[in-house]
ROMI-221876 format. One record per residue (C-alpha): x, y, z. Coordinates in steps of 0.5 Angstrom, whole numbers, padded with zeros to 4 digits, always signed. Layout:
N
XYZ...
//
This chain:
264
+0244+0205+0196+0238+0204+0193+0232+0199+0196+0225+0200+0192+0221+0201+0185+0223+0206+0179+0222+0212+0184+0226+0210+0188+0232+0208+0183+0230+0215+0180+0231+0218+0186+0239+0215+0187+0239+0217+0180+0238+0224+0180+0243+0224+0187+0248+0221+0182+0247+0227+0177+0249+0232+0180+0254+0229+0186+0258+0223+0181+0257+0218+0187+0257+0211+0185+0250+0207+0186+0248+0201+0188+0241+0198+0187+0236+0193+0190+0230+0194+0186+0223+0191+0189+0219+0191+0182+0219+0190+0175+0221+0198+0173+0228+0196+0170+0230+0203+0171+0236+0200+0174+0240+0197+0168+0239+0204+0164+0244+0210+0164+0237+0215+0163+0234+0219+0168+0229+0223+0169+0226+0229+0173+0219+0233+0172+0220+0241+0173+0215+0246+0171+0210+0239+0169+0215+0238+0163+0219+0231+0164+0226+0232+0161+0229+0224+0161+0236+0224+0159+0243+0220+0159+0249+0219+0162+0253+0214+0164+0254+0217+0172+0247+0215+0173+0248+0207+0171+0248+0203+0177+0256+0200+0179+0251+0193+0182+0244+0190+0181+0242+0185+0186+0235+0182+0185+0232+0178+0191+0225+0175+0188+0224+0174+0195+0224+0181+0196+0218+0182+0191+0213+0177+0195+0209+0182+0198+0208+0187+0192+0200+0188+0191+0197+0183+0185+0196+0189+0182+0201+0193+0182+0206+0188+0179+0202+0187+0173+0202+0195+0171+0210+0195+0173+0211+0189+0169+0207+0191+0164+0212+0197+0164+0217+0193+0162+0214+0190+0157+0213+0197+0154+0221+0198+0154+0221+0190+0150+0215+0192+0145+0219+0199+0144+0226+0197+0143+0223+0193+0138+0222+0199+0133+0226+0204+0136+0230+0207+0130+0237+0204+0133+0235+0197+0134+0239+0192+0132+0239+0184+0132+0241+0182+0139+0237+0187+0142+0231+0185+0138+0232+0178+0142+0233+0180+0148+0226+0186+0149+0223+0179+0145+0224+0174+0150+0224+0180+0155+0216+0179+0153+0216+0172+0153+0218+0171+0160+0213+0176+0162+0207+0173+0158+0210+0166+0162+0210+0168+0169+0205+0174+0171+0198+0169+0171+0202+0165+0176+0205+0172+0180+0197+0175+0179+0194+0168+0181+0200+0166+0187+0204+0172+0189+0208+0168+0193+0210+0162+0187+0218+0164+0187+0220+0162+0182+0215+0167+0177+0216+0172+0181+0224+0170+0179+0222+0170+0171+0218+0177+0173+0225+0180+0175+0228+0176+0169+0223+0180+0164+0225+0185+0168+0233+0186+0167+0231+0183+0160+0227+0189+0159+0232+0195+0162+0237+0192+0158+0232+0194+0152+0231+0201+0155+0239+0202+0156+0241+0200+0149+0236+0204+0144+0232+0209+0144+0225+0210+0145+0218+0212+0140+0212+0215+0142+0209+0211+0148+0214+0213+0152+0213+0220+0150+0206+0220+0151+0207+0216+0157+0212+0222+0159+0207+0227+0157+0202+0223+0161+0205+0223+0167+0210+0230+0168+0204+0234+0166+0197+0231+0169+0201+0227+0174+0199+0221+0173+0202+0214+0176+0207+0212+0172+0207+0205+0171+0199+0205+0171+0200+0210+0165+0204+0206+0162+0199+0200+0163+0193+0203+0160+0197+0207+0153+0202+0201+0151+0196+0197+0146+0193+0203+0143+0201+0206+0142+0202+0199+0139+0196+0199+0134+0198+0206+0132+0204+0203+0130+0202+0196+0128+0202+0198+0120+0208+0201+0120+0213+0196+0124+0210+0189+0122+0216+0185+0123+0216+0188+0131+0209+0187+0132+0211+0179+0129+0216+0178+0135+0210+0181+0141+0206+0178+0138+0210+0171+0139+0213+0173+0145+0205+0174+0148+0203+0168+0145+0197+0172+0142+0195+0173+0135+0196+0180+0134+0201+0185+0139+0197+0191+0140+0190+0186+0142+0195+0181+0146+0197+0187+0150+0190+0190+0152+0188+0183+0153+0194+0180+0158+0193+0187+0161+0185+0185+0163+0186+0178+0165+0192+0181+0170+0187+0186+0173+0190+0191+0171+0187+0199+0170+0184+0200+0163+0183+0207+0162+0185+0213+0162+0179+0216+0166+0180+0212+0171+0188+0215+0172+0185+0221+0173+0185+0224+0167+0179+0229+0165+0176+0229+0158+0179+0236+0157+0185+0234+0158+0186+0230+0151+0186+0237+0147+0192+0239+0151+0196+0232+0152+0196+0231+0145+0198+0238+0143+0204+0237+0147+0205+0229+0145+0206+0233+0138+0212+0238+0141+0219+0236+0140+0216+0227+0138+0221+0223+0139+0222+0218+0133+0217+0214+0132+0216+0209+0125+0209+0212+0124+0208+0219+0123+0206+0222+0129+0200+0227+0127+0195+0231+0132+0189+0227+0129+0192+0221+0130+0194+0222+0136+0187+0224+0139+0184+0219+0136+0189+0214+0140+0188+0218+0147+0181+0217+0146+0181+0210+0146+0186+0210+0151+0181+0215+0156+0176+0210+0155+0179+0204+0156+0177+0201+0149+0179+0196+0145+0185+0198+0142+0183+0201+0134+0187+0199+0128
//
């Protein structure tokens, strides 16, 4: 039995992995990990995900009422996680229709309930709309593949330990505006689903207006490091609609290192 956010869940999960034990999963944020079969573990500061249907929880129970403390600050960067999951299955080279719907609305019932979660901790029913975006959000994760963001975001964390859903948080726009000319029906639906006129500059301001951290910098990450991490976002890239290329990729840990606007 699992009680607590994606680390805790990755936890069981890795447990799960090499003992074949059935889990059961009482998530306290946004993570979505618990609707996945994917794991994840760091060795050697390279994280390795995978899939396996050993690590796919047999129950779920969501309990809004156990997500009331969770820090104002906190649950933005989890839910904007999630939110990565949504925006990424929007693009994903598997993606099909019904998926499509479900990361859309999984974004929309964020956009919807996080002002009044940052504003009133305690308003149940948002903290239950977040925990809804959520589920919609690891169904996303577990039904298709992922693109750059999230290999940047694993870069990011298994190599320069950087939290992980503050990591997410930080990079999602400047992923999306990399990918913006190249995906235009997916960034169509964020865009809807944020209720903002473009995807990548309504990611960034939905992350400001929530209080969340902007910048790579203030994670922890060092200048020097922007050559390294985006060498090794080069090796082995996940699919992506947009050619990754060194340049590119720089230019957009750049942004993201000093929490600029996000650049076409």
């Amino acid at each position: 039995m699992s009680i607590g956010g994606g680390s805790t869940t990755g936890l069981a999960k890795a447990i799960a992995l090499v003992s074949s034990l059935p889990i059961l999963v009482v998530p306290t944020t946004y993570a979505g990990s618990e609707m996945t079969p994917i794991w994840g573990l760091t060795e050697g500061g390279v994280k390795k995900t995978g899939r396996d249907p050993r690590v796919l929880p047999k129950t779920v129970i969501y309990d809004p009422a156990l997500t009331l403390s969770i820090p104002p600050q906190l649950s933005a960067t989890s839910a904007i996680n999630a939110i990565a999951h949504c925006v990424e299955a929007l693009y994903a080279k598997d993606a099909n229709p019904l998926v499509s719907m479900i990361a859309e609305e999984g974004i929309r019932a964020f956009a919807r309930s996080l002002p009044h979660v940052i504003k009133d901790p305690c308003h149940l029913d948002a903290r239950a709309d977040a925990l809804y975006g959520a589920w919609l959000g690891g169904i996303s994760l577990g039904a298709v593949g992922m693109a750059l963001h999230h290999k940047l975001c694993h870069t990011l964390g298994g190599t320069f330990n950087l939290p992980h859903a503050e990591t997410h948080t930080v990079v999602l726009p400047h992923a999306v505006a990399y990918n913006t000319s190249a995906a235009p029906e997916a960034m169509a639906r964020v865009a809807r689903g944020l209720a903002a006129p473009s995807a990548a500059r309504g990611l960034y301001d939905l992350a400001v207006s929530l209080g969340a951290p902007m910048s790579l910098e203030a994670l922890g990450l060092k200048a020097g490091d922007l050559e390294k991490a985006a060498d090794l976002a080069v090796q082995n890239p996940y699919y992506n609609p947009r050619p990754v290329t060194r340049d590119g990729i720089l230019a957009l840990l750049q942004d993201a290192f000093a929490g600029r606007p996000p650049s076409a």
